[in-house]
N, CA, C and O atoms as a GROMACS GRO file, in nm:
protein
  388
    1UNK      N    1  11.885  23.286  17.750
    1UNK     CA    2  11.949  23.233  17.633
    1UNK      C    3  11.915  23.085  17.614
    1UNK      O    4  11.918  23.019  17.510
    2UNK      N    5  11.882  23.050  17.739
    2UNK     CA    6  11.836  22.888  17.712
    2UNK      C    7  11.727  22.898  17.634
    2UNK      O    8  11.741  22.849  17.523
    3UNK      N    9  11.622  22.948  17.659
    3UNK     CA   10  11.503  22.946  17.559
    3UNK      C   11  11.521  22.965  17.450
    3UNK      O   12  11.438  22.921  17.370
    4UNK      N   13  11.624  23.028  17.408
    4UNK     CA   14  11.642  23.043  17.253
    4UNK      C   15  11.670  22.934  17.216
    4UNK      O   16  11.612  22.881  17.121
    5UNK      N   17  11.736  22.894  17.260
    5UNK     CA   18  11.850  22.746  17.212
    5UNK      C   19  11.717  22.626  17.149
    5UNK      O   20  11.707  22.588  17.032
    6UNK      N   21  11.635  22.590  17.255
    6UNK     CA   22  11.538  22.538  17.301
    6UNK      C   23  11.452  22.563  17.192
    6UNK      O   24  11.415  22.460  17.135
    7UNK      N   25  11.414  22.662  17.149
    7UNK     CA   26  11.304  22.736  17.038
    7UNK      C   27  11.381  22.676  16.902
    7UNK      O   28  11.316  22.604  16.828
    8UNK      N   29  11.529  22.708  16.868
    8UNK     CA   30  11.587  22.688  16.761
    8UNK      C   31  11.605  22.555  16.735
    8UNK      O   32  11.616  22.508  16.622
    9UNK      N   33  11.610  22.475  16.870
    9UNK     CA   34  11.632  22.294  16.799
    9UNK      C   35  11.509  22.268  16.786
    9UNK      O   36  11.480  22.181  16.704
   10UNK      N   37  11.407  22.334  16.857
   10UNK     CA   38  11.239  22.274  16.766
   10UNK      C   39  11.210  22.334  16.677
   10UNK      O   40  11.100  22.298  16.637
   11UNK      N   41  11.253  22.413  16.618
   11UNK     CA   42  11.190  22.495  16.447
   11UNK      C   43  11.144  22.440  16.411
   11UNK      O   44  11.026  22.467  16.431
   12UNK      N   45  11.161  22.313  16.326
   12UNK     CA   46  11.058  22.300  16.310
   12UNK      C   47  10.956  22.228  16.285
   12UNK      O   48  10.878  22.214  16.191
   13UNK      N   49  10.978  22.164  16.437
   13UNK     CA   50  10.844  22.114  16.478
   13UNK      C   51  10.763  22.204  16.536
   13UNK      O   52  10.650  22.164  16.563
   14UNK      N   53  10.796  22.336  16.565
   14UNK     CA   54  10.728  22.482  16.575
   14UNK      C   55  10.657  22.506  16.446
   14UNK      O   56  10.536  22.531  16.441
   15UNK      N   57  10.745  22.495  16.327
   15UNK     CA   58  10.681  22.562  16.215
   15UNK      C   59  10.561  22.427  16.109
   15UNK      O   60  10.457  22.429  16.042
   16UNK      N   61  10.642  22.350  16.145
   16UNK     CA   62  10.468  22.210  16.088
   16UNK      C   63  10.373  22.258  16.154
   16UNK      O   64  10.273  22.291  16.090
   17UNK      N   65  10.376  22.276  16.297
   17UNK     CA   66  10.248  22.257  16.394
   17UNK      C   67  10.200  22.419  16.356
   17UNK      O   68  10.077  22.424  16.364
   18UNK      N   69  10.256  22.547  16.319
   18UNK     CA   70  10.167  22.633  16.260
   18UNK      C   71  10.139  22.613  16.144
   18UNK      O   72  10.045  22.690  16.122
   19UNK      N   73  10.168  22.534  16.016
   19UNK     CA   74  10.146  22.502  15.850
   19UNK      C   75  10.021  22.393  15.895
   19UNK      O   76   9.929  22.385  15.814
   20UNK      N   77  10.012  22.320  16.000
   20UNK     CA   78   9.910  22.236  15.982
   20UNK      C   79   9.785  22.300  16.068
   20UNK      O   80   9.669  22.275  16.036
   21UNK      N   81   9.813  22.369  16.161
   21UNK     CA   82   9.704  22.483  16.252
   21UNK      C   83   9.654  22.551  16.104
   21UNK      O   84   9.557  22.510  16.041
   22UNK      N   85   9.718  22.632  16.072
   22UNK     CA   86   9.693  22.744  15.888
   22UNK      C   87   9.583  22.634  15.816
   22UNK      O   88   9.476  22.680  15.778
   23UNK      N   89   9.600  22.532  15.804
   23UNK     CA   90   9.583  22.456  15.706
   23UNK      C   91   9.457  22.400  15.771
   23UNK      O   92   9.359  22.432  15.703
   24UNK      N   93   9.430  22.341  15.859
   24UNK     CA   94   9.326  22.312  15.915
   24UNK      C   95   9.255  22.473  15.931
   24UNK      O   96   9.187  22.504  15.833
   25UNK      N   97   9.258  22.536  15.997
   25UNK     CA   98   9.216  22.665  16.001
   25UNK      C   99   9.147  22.710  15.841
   25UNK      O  100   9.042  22.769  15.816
   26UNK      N  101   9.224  22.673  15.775
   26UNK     CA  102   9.153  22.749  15.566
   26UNK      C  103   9.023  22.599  15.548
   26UNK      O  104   8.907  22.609  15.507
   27UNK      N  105   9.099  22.468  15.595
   27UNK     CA  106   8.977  22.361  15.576
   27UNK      C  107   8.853  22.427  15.595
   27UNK      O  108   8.784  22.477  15.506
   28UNK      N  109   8.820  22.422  15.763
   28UNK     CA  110   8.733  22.447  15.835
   28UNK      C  111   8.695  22.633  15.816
   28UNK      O  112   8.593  22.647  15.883
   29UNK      N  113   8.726  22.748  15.765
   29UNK     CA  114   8.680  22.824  15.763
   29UNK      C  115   8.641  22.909  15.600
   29UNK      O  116   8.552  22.984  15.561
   30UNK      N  117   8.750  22.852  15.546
   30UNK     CA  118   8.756  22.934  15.400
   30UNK      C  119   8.719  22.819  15.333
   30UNK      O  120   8.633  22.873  15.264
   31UNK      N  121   8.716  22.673  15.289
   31UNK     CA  122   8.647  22.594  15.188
   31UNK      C  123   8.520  22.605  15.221
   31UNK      O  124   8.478  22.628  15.335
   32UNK      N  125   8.420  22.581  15.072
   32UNK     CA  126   8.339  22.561  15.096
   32UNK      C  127   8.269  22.448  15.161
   32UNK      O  128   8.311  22.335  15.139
   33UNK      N  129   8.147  22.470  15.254
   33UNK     CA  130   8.074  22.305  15.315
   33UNK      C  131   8.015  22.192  15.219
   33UNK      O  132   7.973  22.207  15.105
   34UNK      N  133   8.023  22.091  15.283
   34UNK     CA  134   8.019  21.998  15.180
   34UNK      C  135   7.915  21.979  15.105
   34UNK      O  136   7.907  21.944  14.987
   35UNK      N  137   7.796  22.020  15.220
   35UNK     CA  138   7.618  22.002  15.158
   35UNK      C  139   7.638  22.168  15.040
   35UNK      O  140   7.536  22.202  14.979
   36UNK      N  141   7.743  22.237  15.026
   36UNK     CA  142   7.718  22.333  14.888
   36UNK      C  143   7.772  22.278  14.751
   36UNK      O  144   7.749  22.312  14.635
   37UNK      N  145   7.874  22.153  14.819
   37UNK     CA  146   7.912  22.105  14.703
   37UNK      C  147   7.832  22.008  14.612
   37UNK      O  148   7.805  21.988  14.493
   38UNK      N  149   7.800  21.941  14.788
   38UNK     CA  150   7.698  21.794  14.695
   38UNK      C  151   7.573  21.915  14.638
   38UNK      O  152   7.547  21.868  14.527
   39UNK      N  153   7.525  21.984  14.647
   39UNK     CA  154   7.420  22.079  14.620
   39UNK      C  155   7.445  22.113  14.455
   39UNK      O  156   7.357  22.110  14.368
   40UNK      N  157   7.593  22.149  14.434
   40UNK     CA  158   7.647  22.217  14.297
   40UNK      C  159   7.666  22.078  14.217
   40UNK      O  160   7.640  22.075  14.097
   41UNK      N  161   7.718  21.947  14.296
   41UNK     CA  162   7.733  21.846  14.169
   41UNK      C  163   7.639  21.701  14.182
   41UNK      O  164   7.667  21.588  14.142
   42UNK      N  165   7.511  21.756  14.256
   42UNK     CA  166   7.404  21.637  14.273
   42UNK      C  167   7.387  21.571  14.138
   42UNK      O  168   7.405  21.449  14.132
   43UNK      N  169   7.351  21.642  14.020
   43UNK     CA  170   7.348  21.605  13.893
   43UNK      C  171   7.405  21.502  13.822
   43UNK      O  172   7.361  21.411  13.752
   44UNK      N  173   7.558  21.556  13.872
   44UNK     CA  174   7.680  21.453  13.815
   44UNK      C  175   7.645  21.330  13.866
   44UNK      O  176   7.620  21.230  13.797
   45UNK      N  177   7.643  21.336  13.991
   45UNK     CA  178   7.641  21.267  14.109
   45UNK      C  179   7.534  21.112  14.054
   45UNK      O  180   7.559  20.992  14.068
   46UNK      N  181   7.432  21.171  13.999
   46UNK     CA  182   7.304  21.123  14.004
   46UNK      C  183   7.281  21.035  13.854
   46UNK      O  184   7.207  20.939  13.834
   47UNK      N  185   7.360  21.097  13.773
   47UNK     CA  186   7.395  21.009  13.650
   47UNK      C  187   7.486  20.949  13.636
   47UNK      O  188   7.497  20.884  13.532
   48UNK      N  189   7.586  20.946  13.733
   48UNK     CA  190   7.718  20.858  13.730
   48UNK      C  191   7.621  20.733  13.768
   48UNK      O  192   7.609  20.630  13.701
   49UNK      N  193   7.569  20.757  13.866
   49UNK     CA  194   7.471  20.636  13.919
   49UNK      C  195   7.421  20.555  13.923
   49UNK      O  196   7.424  20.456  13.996
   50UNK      N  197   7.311  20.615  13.768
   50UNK     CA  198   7.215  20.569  13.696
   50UNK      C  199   7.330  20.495  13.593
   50UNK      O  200   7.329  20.377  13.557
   51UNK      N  201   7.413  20.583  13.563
   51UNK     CA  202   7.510  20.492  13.431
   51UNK      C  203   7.550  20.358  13.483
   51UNK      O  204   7.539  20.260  13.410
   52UNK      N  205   7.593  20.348  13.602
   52UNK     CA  206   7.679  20.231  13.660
   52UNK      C  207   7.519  20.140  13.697
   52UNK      O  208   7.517  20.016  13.700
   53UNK      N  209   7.447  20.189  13.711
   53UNK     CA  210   7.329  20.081  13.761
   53UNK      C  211   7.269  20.031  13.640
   53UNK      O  212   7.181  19.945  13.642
   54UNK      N  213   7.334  20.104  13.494
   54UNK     CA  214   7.250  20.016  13.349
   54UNK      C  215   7.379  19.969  13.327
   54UNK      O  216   7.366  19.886  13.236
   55UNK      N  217   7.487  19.976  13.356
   55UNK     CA  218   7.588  19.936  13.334
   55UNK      C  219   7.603  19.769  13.390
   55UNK      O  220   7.635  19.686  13.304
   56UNK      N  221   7.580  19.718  13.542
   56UNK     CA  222   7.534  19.655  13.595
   56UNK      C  223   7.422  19.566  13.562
   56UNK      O  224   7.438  19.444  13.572
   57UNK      N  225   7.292  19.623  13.518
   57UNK     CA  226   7.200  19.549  13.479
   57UNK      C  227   7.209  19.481  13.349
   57UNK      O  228   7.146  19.380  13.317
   58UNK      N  229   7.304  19.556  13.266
   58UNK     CA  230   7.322  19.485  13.126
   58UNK      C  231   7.417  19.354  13.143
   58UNK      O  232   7.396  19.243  13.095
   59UNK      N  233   7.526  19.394  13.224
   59UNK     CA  234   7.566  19.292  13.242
   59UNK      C  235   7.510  19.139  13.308
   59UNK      O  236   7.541  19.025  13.275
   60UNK      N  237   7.434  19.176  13.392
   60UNK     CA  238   7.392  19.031  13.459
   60UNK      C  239   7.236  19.042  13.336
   60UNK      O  240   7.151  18.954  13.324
   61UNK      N  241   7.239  19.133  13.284
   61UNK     CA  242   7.107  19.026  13.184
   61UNK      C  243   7.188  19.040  13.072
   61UNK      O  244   7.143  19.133  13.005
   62UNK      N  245   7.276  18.997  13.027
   62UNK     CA  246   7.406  18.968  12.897
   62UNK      C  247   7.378  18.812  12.921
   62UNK      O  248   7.380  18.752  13.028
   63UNK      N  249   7.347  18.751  12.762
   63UNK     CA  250   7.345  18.611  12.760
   63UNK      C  251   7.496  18.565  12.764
   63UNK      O  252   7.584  18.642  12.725
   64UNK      N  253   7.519  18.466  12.803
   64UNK     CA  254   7.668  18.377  12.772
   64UNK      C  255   7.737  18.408  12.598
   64UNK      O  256   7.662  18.442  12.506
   65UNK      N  257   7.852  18.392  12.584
   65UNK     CA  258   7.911  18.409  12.455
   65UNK      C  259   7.847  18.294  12.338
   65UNK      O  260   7.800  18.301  12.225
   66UNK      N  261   7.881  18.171  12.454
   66UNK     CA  262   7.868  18.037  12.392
   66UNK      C  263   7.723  17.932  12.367
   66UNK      O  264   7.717  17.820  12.315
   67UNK      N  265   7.580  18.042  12.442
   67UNK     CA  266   7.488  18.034  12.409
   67UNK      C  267   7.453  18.059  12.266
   67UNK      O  268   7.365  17.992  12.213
   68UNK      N  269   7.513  18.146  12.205
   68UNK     CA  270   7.496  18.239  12.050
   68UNK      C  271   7.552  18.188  11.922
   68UNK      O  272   7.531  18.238  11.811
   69UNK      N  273   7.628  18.081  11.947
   69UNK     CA  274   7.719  18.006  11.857
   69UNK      C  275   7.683  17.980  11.697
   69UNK      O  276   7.747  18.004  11.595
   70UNK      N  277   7.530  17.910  11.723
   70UNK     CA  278   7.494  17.887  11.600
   70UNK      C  279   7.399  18.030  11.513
   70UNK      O  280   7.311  18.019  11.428
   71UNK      N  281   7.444  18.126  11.558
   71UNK     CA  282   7.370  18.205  11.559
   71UNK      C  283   7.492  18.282  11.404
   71UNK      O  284   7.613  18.289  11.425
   72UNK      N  285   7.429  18.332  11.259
   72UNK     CA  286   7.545  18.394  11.186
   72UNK      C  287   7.591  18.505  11.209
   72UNK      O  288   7.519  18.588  11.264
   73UNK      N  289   7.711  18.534  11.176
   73UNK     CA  290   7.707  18.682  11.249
   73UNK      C  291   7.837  18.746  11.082
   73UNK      O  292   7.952  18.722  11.046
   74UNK      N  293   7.726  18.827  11.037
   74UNK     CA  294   7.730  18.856  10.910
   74UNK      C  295   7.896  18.969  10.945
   74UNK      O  296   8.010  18.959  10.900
   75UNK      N  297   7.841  19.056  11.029
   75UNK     CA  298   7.988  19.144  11.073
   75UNK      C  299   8.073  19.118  11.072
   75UNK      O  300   8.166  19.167  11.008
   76UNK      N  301   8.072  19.010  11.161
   76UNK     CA  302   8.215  18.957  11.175
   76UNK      C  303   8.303  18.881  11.077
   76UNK      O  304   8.423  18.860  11.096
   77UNK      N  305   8.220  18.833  10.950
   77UNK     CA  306   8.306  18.793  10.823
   77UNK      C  307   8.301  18.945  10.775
   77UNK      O  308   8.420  18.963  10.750
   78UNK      N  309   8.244  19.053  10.751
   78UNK     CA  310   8.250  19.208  10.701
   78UNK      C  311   8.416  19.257  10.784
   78UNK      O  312   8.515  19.288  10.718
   79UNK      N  313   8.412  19.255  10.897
   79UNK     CA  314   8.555  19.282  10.978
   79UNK      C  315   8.641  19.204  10.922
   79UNK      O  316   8.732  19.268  10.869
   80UNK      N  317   8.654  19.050  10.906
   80UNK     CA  318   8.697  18.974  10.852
   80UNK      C  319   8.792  19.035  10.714
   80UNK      O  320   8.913  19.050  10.693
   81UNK      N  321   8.677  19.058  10.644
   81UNK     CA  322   8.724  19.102  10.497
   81UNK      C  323   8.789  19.259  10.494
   81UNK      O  324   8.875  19.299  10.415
   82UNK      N  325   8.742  19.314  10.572
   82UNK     CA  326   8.847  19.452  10.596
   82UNK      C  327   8.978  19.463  10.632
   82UNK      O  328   9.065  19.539  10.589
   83UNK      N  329   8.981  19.343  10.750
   83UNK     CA  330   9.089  19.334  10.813
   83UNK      C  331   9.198  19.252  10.724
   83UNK      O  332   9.317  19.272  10.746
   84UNK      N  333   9.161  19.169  10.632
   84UNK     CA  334   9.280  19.126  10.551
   84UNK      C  335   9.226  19.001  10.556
   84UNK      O  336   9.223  18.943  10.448
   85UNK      N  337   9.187  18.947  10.645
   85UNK     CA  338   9.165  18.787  10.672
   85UNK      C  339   9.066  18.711  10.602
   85UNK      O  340   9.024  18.607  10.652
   86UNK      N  341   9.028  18.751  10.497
   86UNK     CA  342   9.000  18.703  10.410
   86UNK      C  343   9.025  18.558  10.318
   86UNK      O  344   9.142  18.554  10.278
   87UNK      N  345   8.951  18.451  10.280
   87UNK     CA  346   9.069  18.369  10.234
   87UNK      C  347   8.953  18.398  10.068
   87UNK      O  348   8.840  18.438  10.040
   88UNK      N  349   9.090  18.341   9.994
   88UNK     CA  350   9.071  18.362   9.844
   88UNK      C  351   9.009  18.220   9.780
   88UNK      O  352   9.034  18.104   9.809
   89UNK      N  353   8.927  18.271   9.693
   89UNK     CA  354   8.793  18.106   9.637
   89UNK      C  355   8.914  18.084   9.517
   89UNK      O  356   8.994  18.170   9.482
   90UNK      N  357   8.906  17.963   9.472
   90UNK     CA  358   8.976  17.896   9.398
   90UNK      C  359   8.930  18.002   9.266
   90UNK      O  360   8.844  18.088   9.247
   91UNK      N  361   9.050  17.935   9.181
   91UNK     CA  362   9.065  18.059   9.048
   91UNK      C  363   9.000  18.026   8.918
   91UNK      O  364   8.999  18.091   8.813
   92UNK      N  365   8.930  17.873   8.957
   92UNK     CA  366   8.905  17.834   8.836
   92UNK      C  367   8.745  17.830   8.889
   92UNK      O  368   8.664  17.771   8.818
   93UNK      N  369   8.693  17.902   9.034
   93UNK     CA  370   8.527  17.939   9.023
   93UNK      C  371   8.526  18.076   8.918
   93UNK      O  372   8.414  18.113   8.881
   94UNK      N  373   8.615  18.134   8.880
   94UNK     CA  374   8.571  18.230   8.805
   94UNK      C  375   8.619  18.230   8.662
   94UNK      O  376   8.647  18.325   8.588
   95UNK      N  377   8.619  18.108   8.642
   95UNK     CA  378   8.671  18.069   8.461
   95UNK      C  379   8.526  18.074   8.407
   95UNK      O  380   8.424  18.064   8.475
   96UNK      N  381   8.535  18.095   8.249
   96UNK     CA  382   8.417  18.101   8.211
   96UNK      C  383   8.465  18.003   8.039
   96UNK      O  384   8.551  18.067   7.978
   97UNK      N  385   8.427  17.884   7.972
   97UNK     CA  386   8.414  17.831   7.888
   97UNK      C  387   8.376  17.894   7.761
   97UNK      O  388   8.361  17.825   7.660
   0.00000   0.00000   0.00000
């Protein structure tokens, strides 16, 4: 009867240590290995890659903001005028005599 007693105050640290045995056991026998995975998503793998390495290169060959200054930048009065921010020309450039 002692052993019972004994068995029942460890439950369950009896029953983790078989959920994590199970569990390691499905890792290691029922997932697939890793060289089938990298095998199935080399592709992905291989253009995430390439994206982050033009991603990277654009950036360090990106001129400064404040190099470009005198430079016009027709868009940005076009956004300008969409967006509202517009300012209005005096009322008497469009009088006519």
């Amino acid at each position: 009867m002692d052993i019972q007693q004994q068995l029942l105050k460890f439950r369950y640290h009896i029953g983790g240590a078989l959920l994590v045995s199970l569990s390691i056991f499905s890792v290691l026998f029922l997932a697939p290995r890793f060289l089938n995975i990298l095998a199935y998503f080399w592709p992905l793998f291989l253009s995430t890659a390439l994206f982050l390495a033009l991603v990277l290169f654009f950036a360090k060959t990106q001129t400064s903001p404040n190099s470009d200054a005198s430079i016009p930048k027709p868009a940005e009065e076009l956004l300008d005028f969409v967006a509202g921010h517009h300012h209005n020309p005096p009322l008497d450039a469009h009088k006519s005599d």
